[in-house]
C-alpha positions, 0 to 999 in steps of 0.5 A: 877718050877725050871728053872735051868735045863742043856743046852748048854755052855752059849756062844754057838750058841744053848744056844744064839738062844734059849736066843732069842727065850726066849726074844720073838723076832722072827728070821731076815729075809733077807730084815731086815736092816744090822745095825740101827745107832750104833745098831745090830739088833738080832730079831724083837721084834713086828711091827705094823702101826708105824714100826717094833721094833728090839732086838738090841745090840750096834755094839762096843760090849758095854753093855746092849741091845736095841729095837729100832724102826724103822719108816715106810718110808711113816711117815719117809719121811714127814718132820713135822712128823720128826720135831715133832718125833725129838721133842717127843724124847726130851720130852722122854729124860728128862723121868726119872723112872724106870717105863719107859725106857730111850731113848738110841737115834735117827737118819736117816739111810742112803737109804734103797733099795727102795731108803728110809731113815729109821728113827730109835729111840732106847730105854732101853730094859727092859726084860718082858712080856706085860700084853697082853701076861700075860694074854694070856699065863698065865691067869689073875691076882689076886687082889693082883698083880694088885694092885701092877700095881695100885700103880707102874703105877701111879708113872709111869704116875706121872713121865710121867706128871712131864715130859709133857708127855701123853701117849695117848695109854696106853693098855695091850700091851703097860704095861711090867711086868719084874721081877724089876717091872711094865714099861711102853712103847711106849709112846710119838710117838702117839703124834707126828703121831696124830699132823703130817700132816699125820694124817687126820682131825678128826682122833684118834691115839690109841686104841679105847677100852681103849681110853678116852671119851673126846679124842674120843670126842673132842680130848682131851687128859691129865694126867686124860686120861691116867688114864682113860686108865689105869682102862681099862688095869687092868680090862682087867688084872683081867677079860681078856676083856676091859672094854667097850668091845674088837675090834676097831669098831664104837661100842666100840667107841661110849660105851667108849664115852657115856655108862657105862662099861659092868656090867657083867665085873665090876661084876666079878672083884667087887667079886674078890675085891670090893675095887679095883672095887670101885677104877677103877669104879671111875678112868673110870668116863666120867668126868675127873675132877672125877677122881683120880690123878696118885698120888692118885692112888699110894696111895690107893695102898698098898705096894705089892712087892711080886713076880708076881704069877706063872706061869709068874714070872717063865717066867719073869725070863727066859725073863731076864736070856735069856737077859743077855746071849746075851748081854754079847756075843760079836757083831760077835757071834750073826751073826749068828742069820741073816739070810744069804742075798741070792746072785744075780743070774749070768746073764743069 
């Protein structure tokens, strides 16, 4: 389906708030931070138990866009958990592929209205859909297209390995397909939170349906284990379900650590392809001396360039046009994409 319909002039306010809708971002509200470091907030691209990330732009008007996350203050305020964030984004910085963005920067903004610093980390953003979204929104990949995140994310988690880096939450959501390719996000603050006093003795930063047995086990955590993350993210890519079944609970923790995944999943994805489903089989080996190296992974995967199937790759296009309409707006025609601060009410 084309997408070069009409719309508005491209430096209109219509044509930039659908570009934000495009994005993904959902509109600012009024208690969102004004300014993050030298970075604008446009929208907010997601939140979770760590923060809440931003759709940025650099405030001087400077070129491409940013999501930058900003840290809870109860984390924000521990100063080994800060320590060790400032230490991780170091470890990031030296990252460098294109299956990952680069760190743009760090820092403290100044307190906020409770009378709290905000701990912010921005990074390259990389228009695309997460693979959550993907499958959701566009139903699930063909063979063919998974192998292509075979071979680009294990040259992604050999690029992580090169750096010291573990990612240790590698999931659907944490997998971005753009239209240069497969990404790979949010990496490294899982590491500094699960090694901050704040974190409790015995605990698991992560997702437990794609967790790793040792890590749930005895809190061990390498390169063989983002592999082990990795084979769940792309059975969920062929079948929409983890392999060790979905949610949080005790039980998933405990298939993922001693059982062997659902048959039924591995099933389905043997009669979509049978040597894909012999590869993943290998890389969710409890042992993890069994399984393939990111290296090898890359591989056994064979040079699939193609674009994604449709419909995504309609939306992956969108996604990136929309992206370049608000980065080549100035800084003061996105103000408007703020909500206004109320005023005080006069006393009474």
């Amino acid at each position: 389906m084309s997408d070069d319909r009409p719309g508005p002039p491209p430096h209109s306010p219509e044509s930039r708030d659908t570009a934000l809708e495009l994005t993904g971002a959902s509109p600012l509200r009024r208690s969102d931070p004004a300014r993050l470091g030298p970075y604008v907030p446009l929208g907010l691209l997601g939140s979770g138990g760590m923060g809440r990330v931003y759709l940025a732009r650099p405030a001087d008007d400077g070129p491409g866009l940013a999501a930058v996350k900003v840290i809870r203050p109860e984390y924000a305020e521990d100063t080994e958990f800060r320590r060790r964030f400032q230490r991780e984004a170091g470890v990031h910085d030296r990252v460098r592929t294109p299956y990952a963005p680069r760190l743009l920067g760090t820092g403290f903004e100044p307190e906020d209205e409770h009378g709290r610093e905000l701990l912010w980390m921005a990074t390259e953003y990389l228009p695309g859909v997460n693979l959550t979204d993907a499958v959701r929104d566009c139903g699930t990949l063909p063979p063919s297209a998974v192998w292509r995140l075979v071979g680009e994310l294990g040259r992604a988690l050999s690029a992580l390995a090169a750096a010291g880096v573990v990612h240790r939450d590698l999931k659907p959501s944490n997998v971005l397909l753009s239209a240069d390719g497969v990404h790979v996000i949010d990496f490294g603050i899982s590491q500094a939170v699960d090694s901050s006093a704040i974190t409790t003795t015995g605990s698991r930063v992560g997702t437990p349906a794609y967790m790793s047995p040792e890590y749930l086990r005895d809190g061990r955590c390498d390169s063989a284990s983002d592999v082990f993350s990795l084979a769940g993210t792309l059975v969920y890519a062929v079948t929409g379900h983890a392999p060790f079944g979905d949610g949080t609970g005790v039980d998933v923790m405990h298939r993922v650590a001693f059982e062997e995944p659902k048959p039924a999943l591995m099933s389905e994805l043997a009669s979509a392809d049978p040597a894909l489903a012999a590869l993943l089989t290998t890389c969710l080996a409890k042992n993890p001396a069994d399984r393939p190296t990111p290296a090898r992974l890359t591989e056994a995967a064979a040079d699939t360039g193609r674009p994604w199937p449709e419909p995504l790759n309609s939306r992956v296009l969108a996604r990136r046009r929309s992206c370049a309409s608000l980065a080549h707006a100035a800084a003061r025609d996105t103000a408007h994409l703020r909500l206004p601060t109320p005023r005080a009410k006069p006393p009474t």
